[in-house]
C-alpha positions as CSV (number, residue, x, y, z in Angstrom):
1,X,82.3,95.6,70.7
2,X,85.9,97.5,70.8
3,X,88.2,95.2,71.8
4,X,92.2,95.5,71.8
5,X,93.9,93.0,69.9
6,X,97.6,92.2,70.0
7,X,98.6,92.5,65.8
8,X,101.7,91.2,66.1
9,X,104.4,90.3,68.4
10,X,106.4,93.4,69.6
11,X,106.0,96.8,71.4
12,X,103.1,99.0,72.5
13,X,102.5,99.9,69.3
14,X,101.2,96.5,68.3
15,X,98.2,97.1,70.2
16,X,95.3,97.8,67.8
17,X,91.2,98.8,68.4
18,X,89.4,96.4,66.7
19,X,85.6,95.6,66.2
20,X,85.2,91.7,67.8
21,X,82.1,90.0,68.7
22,X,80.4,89.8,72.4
23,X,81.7,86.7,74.1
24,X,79.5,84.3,74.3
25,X,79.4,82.5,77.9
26,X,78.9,79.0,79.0
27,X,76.5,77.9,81.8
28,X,78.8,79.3,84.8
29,X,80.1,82.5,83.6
30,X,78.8,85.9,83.4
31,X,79.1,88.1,81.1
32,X,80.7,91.9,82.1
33,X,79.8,95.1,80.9
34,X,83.5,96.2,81.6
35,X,83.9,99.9,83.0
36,X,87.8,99.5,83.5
37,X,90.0,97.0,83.0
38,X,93.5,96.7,85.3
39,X,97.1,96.6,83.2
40,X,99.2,94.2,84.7
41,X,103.1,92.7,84.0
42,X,102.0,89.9,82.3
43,X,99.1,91.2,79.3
44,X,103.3,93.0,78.4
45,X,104.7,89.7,78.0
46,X,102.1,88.4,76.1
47,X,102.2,91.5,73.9
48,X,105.6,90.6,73.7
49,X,105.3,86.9,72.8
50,X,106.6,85.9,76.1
51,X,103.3,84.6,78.3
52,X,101.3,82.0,75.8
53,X,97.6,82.3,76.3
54,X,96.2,79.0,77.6
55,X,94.4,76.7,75.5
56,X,91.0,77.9,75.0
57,X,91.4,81.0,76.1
58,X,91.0,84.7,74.2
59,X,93.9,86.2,72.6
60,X,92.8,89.4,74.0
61,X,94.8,91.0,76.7
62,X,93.5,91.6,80.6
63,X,93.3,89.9,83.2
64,X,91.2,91.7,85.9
65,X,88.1,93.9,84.9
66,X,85.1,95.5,86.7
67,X,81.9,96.3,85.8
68,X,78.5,95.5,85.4
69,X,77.0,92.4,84.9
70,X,74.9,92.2,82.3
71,X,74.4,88.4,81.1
72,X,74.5,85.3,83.2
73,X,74.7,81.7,82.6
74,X,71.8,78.8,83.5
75,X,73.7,77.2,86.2
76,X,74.9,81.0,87.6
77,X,73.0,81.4,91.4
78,X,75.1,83.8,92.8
79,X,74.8,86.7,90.5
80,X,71.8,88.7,89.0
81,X,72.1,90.8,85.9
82,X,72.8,94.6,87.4
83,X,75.3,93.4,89.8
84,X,78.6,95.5,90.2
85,X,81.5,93.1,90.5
86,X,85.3,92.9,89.8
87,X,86.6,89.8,88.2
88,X,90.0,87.8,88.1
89,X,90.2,86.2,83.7
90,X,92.7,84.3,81.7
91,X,92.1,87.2,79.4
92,X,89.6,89.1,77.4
93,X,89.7,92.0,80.0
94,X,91.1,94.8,77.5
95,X,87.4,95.2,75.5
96,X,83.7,96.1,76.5
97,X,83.1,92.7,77.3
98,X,84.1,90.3,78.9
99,X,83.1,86.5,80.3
100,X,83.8,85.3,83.3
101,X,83.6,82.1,85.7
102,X,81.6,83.1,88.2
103,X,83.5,81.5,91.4
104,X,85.7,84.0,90.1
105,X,83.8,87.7,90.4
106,X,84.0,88.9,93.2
107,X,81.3,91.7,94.8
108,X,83.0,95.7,94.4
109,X,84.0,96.8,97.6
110,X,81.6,99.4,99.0
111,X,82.6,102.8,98.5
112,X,85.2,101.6,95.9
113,X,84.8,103.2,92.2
114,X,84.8,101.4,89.1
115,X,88.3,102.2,88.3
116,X,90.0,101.0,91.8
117,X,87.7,97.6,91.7
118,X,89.5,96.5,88.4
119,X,92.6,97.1,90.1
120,X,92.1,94.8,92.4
121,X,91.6,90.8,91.5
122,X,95.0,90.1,89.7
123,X,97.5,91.8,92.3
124,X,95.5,91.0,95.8
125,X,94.7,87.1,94.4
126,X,98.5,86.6,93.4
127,X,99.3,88.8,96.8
128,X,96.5,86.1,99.4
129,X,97.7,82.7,97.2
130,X,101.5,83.6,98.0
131,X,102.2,85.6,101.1
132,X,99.8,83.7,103.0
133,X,99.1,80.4,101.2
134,X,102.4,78.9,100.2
135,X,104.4,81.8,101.9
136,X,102.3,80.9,105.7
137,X,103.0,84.7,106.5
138,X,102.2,84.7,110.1
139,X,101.7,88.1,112.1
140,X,104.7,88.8,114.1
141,X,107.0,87.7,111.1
142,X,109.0,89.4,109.1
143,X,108.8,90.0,105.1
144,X,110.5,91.6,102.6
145,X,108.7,92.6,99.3
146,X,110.7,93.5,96.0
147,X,109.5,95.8,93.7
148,X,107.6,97.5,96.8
149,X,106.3,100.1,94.6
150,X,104.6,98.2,92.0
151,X,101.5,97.1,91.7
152,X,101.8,93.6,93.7
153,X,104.3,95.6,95.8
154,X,102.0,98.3,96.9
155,X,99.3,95.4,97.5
156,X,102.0,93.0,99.7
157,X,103.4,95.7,101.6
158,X,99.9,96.6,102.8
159,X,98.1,93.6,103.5
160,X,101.4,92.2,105.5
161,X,101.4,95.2,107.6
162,X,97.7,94.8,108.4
163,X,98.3,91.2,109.4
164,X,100.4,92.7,111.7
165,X,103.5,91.7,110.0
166,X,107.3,93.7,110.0
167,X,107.6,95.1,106.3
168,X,110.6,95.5,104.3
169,X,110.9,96.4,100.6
170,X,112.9,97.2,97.9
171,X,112.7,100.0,95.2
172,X,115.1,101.9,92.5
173,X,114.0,105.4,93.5
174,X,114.2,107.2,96.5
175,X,110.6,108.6,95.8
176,X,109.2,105.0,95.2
177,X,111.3,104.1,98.9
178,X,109.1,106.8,100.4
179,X,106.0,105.5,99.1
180,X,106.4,102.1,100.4
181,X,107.6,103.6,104.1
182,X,104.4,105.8,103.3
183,X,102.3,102.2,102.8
184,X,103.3,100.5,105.9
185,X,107.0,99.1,105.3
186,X,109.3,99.7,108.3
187,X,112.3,100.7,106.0
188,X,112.4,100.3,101.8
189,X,116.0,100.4,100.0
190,X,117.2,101.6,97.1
191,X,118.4,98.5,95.3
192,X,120.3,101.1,92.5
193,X,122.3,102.6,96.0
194,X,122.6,99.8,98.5
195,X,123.0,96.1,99.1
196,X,119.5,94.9,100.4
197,X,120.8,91.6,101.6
198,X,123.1,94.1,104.2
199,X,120.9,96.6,104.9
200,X,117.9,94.1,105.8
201,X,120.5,92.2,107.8
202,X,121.5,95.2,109.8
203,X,117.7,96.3,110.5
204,X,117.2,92.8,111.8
205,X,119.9,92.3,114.1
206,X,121.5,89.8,111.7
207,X,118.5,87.4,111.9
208,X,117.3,87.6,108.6
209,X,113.7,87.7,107.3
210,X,110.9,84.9,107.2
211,X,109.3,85.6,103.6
212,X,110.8,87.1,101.1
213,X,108.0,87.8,97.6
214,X,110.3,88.2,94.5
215,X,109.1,89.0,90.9
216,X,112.7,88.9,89.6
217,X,114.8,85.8,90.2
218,X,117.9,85.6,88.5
219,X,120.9,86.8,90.7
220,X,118.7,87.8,93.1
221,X,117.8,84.2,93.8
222,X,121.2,83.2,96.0
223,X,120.8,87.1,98.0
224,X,117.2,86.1,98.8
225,X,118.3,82.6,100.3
226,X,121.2,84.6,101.8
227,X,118.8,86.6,103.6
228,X,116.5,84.4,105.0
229,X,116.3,83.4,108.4
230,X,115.8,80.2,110.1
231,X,112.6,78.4,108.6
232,X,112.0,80.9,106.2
233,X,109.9,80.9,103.0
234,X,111.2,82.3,99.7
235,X,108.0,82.7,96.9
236,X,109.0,83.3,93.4
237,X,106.1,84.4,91.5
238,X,108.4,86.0,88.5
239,X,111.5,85.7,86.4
240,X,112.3,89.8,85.4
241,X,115.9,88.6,86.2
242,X,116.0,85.4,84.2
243,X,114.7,81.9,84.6
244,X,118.6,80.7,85.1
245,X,119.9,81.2,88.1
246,X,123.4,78.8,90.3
247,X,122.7,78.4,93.9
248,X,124.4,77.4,96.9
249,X,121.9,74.7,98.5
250,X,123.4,74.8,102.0
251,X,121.9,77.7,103.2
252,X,119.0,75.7,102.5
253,X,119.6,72.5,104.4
254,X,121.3,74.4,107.3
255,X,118.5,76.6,107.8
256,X,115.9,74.8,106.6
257,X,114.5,77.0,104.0
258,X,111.7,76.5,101.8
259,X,111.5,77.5,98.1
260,X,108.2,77.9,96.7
261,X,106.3,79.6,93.9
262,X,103.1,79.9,91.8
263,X,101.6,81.3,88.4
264,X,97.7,82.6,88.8
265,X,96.8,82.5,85.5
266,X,97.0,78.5,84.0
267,X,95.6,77.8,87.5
268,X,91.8,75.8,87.4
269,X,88.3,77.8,88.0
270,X,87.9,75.7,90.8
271,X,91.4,76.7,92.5
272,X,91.1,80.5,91.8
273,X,87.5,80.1,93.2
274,X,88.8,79.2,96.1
275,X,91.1,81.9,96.5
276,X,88.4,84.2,95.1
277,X,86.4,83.1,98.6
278,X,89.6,83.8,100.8
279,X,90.0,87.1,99.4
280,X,86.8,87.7,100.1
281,X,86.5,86.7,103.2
282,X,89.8,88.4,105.0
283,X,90.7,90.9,102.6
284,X,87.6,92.8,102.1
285,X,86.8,94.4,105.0
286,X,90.2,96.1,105.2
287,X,89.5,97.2,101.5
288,X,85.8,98.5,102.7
289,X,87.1,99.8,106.6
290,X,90.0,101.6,103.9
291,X,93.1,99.7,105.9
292,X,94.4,98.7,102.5
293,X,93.8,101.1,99.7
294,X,94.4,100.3,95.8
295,X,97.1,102.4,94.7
296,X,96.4,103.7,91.4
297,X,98.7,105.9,89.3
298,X,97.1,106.6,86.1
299,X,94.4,106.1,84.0
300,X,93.8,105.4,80.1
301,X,91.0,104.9,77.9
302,X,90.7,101.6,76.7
303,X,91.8,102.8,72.5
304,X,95.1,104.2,74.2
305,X,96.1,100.7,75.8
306,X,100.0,101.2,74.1
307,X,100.3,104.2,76.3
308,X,99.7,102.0,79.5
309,X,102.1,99.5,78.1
310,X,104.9,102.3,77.6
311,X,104.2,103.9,82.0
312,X,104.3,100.3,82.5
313,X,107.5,99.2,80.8
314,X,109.5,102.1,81.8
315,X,108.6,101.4,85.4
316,X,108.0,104.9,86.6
317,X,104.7,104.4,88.0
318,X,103.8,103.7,91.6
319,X,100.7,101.3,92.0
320,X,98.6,100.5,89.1
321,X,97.4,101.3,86.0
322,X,93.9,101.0,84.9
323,X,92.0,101.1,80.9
324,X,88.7,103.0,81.2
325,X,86.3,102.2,78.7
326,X,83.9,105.1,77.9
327,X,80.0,104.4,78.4
């Protein structure tokens, strides 16, 4: 099979085509005839050294595919060969193949392509496990979303709002502001033009948000905890500001905040089954009733994966991006 490999630590350009065997499965996978694979934040940091594959695990990029299945494992009961299915990996997704545990495949949502099912497992897991897991995201609340216009941006804004949840966001564009307003958040500011902690503040009558989702850290850490309210949740599931960040904690005992956070990917089959199952259950019928829509903004065939890297890494998409591999 094609495959992408990563030749070398560095930029987009390290991404080769390469000839690489089929995976072989073990007795609970199946094996995926991928049709498109989703490009995600994190296959760049690995491209970049940064995000270590876990032990056992391919050293090819991808963590989300969709396709056909066309293999399955003796102790699979759940899937037949021929079924359609989108997939949450540890990686392998960036080839024509690709295993998979199969607690972890999930059905393709009817009327939903190819292309817009592989854009789904990685950003609407890590979206269900945080907002509403560790985040406890209850309708009525409030939450604000940074990076609102990026792929897990575009996925929290939506499924808050269909929870019935007030939606705020942050963006550095005022194109990418509209687009979230356009997704369900009540008002999106432009980081680059205005303070969010002040502006959120004002559009909450000084109250403060319940959850805030953050992908950056760093000096945003302290405004987050300034901008929470009473009880409220902050999840960290990134670092694009920096791992180091000072704090004052008294916000934190005064108002009783919680600080939280997850990774998806070193996370066991079992636990990501699990999630798999929530997803599945809640989430899908708004993806199939087309409440929540997958935001794609481009498309790539799978040889000319460095030209997804490069949209993604100068941050002027809105939604995802997605590798098509050609039948």
């Amino acid at each position: 099979m094609i495959a992408i490999e990563i030749r070398e630590p560095g930029g987009p350009e390290v991404l080769t085509p390469a000839e690489r065997p089929v995976p072989a499965i073990g007795p609970a996978d199946v094996l995926i005839k991928v049709a498109a694979a989703g490009v995600n934040r994190p296959d760049v940091m690995q491209r970049q050294g940064r995000y270590p594959v876990p032990p056992g695990i391919t050293d090819i990029p991808g963590l989300e595919v969709a396709g056909t299945i066309d293999l399955v494992g003796r102790d699979v009961v759940e899937w037949r060969v021929g079924d359609r299915v989108c997939a949450l990996v540890a990686g392998g997704g960036y080839a024509e193949y690709c295993a998979a545990p199969a607690p972890q495949c999930l059905p393709v949502p009817r009327r939903m392509d190819l292309t817009h099912a592989a854009a789904v497992p990685e950003t609407f897991f890590t979206v269900w496990t945080n907002v509403f897991d560790r985040g406890r995201l209850a309708p009525g609340e409030s939450i604000l979303v940074h990076g609102g216009s990026s792929g897990i941006g575009t996925t929290a804004i939506q499924l808050a709002s269909a929870f019935g949840a007030r939606v705020f966001a942050t963006a550095g564009s005022a194109e990418k502001c509209a687009a979230c307003e356009a997704l369900g958040a009540e008002r999106a500011v432009n980081y680059r033009e205005a303070d969010f902690v002040a502006a959120l503040r004002e559009a909450t009558g000084g109250r403060g948000v319940d959850v805030v989702l953050d992908m950056v850290g760093g000096a945003y850490l302290q405004r987050n905890i300034d901008l929470l309210a009473m009880e409220g949740r902050l999840v960290q599931i990134g670092q694009l500001g920096g791992a180091a960040s000072q704090i004052n904690t008294g916000p934190v005992l005064q108002r009783r905040l919680t600080l939280t956070g997850s990774l998806l990917r070193p996370r066991s089959i079992a636990e990501k089954g699990a999630i798999a199952r929530d997803v599945h259950t809640h989430v899908w019928p708004w993806l199939e009733s087309g409440r929540v829509r997958v935001i794609v903004h481009a498309t790539f065939p799978l040889t000319a994966a460095a030209d997804a890297h490069r949209v993604m890494e100068s941050s002027a998409h809105i939604g995802k991006l997605v590798l098509q591999v050609e039948s």
